[in-house]
N, C-alpha and C positions, 0 to 999 in steps of 0.2 A: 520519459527522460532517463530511466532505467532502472534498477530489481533489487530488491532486498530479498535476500534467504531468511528468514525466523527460524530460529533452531531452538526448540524448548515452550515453554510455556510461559505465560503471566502467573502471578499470585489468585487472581483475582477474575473473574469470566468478563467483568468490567472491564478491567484495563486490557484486557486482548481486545475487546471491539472499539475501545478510544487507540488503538496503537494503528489495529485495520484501518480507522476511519482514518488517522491522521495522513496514515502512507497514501488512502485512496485520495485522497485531497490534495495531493502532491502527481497525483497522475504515477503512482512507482507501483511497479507489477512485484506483487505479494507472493512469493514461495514459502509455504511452510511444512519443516520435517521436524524428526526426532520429536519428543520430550519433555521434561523435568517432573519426577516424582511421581512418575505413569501417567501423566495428562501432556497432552499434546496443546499446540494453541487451536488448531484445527479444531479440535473436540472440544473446546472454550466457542467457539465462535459457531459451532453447528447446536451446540446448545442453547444461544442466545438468540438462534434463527437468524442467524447470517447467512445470504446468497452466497457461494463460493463455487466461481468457476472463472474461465479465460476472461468473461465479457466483463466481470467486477473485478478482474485484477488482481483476487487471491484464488492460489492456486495450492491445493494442499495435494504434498506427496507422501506422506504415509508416517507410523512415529518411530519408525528408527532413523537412528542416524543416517547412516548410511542415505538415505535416500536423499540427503541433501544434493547429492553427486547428480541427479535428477536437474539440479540449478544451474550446477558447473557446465553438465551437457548443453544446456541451455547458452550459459558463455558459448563456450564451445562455437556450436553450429552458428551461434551472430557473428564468432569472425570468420568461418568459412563464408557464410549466407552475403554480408553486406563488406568483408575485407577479400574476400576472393581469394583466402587462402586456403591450402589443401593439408590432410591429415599426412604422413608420412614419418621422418625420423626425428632425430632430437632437434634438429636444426627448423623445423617445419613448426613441429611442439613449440618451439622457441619461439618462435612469431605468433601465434598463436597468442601466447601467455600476454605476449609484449602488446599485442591488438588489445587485448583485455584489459592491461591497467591504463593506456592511452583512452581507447574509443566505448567501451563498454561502462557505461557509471554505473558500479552493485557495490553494496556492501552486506555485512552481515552481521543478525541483530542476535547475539549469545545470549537467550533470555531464563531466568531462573537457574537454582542448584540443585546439584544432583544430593538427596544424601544417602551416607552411605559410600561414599569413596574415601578413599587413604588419605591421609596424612592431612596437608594443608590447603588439596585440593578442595574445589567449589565444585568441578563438572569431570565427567568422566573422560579416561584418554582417548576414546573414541572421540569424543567432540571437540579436544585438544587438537586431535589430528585430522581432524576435518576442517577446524580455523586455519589449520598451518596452510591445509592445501587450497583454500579459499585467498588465503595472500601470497600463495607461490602466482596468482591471476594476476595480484595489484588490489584484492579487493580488500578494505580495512574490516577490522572487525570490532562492532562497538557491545559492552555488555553493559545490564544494569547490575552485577554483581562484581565481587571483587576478583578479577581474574590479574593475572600478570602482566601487567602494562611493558607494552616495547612500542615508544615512542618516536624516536628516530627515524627519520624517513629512507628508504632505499630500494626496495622491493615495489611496496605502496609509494601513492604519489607526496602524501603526508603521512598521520601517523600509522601503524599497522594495529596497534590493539589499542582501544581507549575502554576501561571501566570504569562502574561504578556512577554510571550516568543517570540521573533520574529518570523517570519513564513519560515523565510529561513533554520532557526536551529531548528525548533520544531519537526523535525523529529528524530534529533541526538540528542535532550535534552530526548526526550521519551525513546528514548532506553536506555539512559546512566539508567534515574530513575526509569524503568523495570527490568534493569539489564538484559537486552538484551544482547547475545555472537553472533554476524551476523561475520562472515567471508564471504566479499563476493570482487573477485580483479579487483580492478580498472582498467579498461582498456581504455585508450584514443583515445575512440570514440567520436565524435560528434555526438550520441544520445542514447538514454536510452536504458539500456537492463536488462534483467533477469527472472525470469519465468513465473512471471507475463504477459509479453507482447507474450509469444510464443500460446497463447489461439486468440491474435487477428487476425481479417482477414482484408488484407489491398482489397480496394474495387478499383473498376475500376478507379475513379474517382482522385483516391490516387496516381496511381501507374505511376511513370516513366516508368520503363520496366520492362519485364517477360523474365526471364530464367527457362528453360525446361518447365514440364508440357504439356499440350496438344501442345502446339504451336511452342514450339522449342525444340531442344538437347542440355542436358547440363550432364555433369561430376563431380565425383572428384578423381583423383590420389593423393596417396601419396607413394613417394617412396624413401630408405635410399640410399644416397650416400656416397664417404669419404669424410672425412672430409676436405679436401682441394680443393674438387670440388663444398661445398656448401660456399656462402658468406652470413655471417649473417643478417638479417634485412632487405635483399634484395627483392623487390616488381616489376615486371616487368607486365605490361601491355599491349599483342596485340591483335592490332584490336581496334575501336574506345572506348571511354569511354561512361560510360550511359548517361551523361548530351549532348554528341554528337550528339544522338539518338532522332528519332522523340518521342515527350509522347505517351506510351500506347503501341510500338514496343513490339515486342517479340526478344531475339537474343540467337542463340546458345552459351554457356558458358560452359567451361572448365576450371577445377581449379587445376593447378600440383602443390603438394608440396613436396619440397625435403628437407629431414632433415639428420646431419649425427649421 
């Protein structure tokens, strides 16, 4: 449904893989460049053994700033690719820009402070000037630090800079002031899902147990019954449970579902 930039880091190696997790949950393809205080979020999340590549939806371009411009291109080529426009002069550029804040949903996540810059500032002019040119697109730009709010809608569809958001809700503040439409249904599991994560590979070292594949047999049936012979909500279990299981087993698995 569309891309957030990350420019900067988290405080914390934790809160970059809850921010990864929350965006991956939302189906929004993760670009991450630049920074904050010599750590990048990339390097937050390759340390905590995060998959990162196209098929999980975070994509890291490098820790300078500049490589943000890497996203932009990214805009870029979706309005040639899917608006059928072409590169050429200002007037060309100009549709372009205008594709972008209509059909393209991004925004951009200004994460952590630089120190060590002037005055009153939080983040360097570099990354100043790389927000401006991210909302010359339409795109807003949301921070968890205190940057300069310009609120007023004009360029952007609503606001163009919102700070000082907390980090639990900066993912559902983005969307509201994108004007994001994600329909995606909660399901009460105790862990993350969505298409983002079906790209990762879980590695030997990861893994409690293995059903089918080279090592075991496993199944799925489903098949209708009436409706007086199915009981709703009902979950039955045989044979022992995974947590039973020596780590790293393999076990045959079969999965019958009956619906009426």
């Amino acid at each position: 449904p569309g891309f957030a930039a990350c420019v900067g880091a988290l405080p914390t190696n934790e809160e970059a893989v809850q921010l990864a997790r929350a965006l991956q949950e939302k189906n929004i393809l993760v670009f991450m460049a630049s920074s904050s205080n010599g750590r990048s979020m990339a390097e937050q999340l390759a340390e905590e053994g995060i998959e990162m590549n196209w098929d999980t939806f975070l994509v890291p371009y490098g820790k300078d700033t500049s490589a943000a411009v890497y996203a932009l291109n990214f805009a870029v080529r979706a309005a040639m690719t899917f608006g059928g426009l072409k590169p050429g002069n200002l007037a060309q550029a100009r549709e372009i820009l205008l594709y972008n804040k209509a059909r393209v949903y991004a925004f951009v996540l200004a994460l952590g402070v630089d120190p060590g810059v002037d005055g009153d500032q939080v983040i360097t002019d570099e990354k100043y000037a790389t927000a401006a040119g991210a909302i010359n697109f339409g795109f807003p730009v949301i921070s968890d630090v205190d940057l300069p709010q310009i609120l007023p809608t004009g360029i952007c569809t609503y606001e163009h800079v919102v700070s000082n958001i907390p980090r639990e809700t900066i993912v559902s503040k983005s969307i509201e002031i994108r004007g994001l439409e994600i329909k995606v249904t909660e399901i009460p599991i105790p862990v993350p899902y969505g298409a983002g994560f079906e790209g990762e590979r879980v590695r030997k070292e990861q893994m409690q147990v293995e059903f089918g594949g080279k090592r075991s047999t496993a199944f799925e049936l489903l098949r209708g019954k009436p409706m007086g012979e199915v009981e709703d909500g009902k979950i039955e279990i045989i044979g022992p449970d995974v947590d039973k299981v020596e780590v790293g087993a393999a076990m045959p698995l079969g999965i019958l579902v009956e619906v009426a």
